[in-house]
C-alpha positions as CSV (number, residue, x, y, z in Angstrom):
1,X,0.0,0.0,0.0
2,X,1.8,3.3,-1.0
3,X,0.8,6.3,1.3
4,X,1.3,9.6,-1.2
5,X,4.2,11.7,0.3
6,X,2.1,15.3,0.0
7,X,-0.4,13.7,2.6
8,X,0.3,15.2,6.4
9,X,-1.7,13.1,8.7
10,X,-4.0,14.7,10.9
11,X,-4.4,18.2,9.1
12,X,-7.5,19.3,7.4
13,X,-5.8,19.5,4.3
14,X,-5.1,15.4,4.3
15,X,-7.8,13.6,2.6
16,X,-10.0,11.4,4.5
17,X,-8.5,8.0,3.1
18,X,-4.9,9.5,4.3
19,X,-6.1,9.9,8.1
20,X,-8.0,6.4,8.0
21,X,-4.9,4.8,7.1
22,X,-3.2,6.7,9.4
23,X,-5.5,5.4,11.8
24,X,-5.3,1.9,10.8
25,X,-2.0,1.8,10.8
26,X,-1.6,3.3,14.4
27,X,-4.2,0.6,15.3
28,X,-2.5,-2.0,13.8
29,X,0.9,-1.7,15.9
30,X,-0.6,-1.0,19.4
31,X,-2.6,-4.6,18.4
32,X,0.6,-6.2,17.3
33,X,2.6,-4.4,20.8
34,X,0.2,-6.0,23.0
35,X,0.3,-9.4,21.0
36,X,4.2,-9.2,21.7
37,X,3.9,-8.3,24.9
38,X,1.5,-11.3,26.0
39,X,2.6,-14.1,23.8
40,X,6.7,-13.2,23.8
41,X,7.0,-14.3,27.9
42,X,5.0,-17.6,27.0
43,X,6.7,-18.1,24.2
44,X,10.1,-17.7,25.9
45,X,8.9,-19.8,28.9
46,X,8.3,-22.9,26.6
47,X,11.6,-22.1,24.4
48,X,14.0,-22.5,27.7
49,X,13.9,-26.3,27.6
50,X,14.7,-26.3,23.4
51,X,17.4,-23.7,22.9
52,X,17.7,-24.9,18.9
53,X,14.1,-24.5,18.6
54,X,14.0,-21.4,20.0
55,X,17.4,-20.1,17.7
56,X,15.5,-21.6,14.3
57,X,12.1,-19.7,15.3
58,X,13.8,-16.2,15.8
59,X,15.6,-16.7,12.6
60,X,12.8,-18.2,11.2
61,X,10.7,-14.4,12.6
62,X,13.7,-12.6,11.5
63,X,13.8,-13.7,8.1
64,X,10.3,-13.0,8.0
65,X,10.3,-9.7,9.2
66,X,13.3,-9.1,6.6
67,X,11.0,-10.3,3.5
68,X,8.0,-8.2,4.7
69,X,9.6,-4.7,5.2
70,X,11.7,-4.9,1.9
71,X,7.8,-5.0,0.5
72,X,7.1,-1.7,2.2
73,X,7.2,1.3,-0.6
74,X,7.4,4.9,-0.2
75,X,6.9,8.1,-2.4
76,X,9.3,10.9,-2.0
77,X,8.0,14.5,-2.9
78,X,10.6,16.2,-5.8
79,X,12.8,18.3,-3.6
80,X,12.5,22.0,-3.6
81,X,14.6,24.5,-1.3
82,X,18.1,26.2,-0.9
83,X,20.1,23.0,-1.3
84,X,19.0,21.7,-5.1
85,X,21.2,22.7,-7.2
């Protein structure tokens, strides 16, 4: 999902669909915080008796984590100001 780089979040000039995926967005981590916080001292309990399970699963997170942000795009506004040359 690209977010267009002239959108300011939470202005009255941002168009609607800007703030709502603002707002989504914002949702969206505190749910995922919360899901970290609760299921990452279980997880870690259960992981203290496997240590080679527990090293595969973080790399197995981390690789995942790795894929899904190099699928994250953003626009860049043309630059304008004192410094272009």
């Amino acid at each position: 999902m690209r977010v267009p780089s002239k959108c300011r979040p939470f202005t009255r000039s941002c168009p609607t669909s800007c703030r709502n995926r603002a707002a989504r967005a914002i949702a969206a981590a505190a749910s995922a915080q919360q899901t970290a916080i609760i299921t990452g001292p279980a997880i870690g309990a259960c992981s203290i008796s496997r240590p080679l399970d527990s090293l595969l699963c973080c790399m197995a997170i981390f690789v995942a984590a790795a894929v899904l942000v190099s699928l994250v795009h953003t626009e860049h506004a043309a630059r304008t100001g004192a410094y272009d040359a």
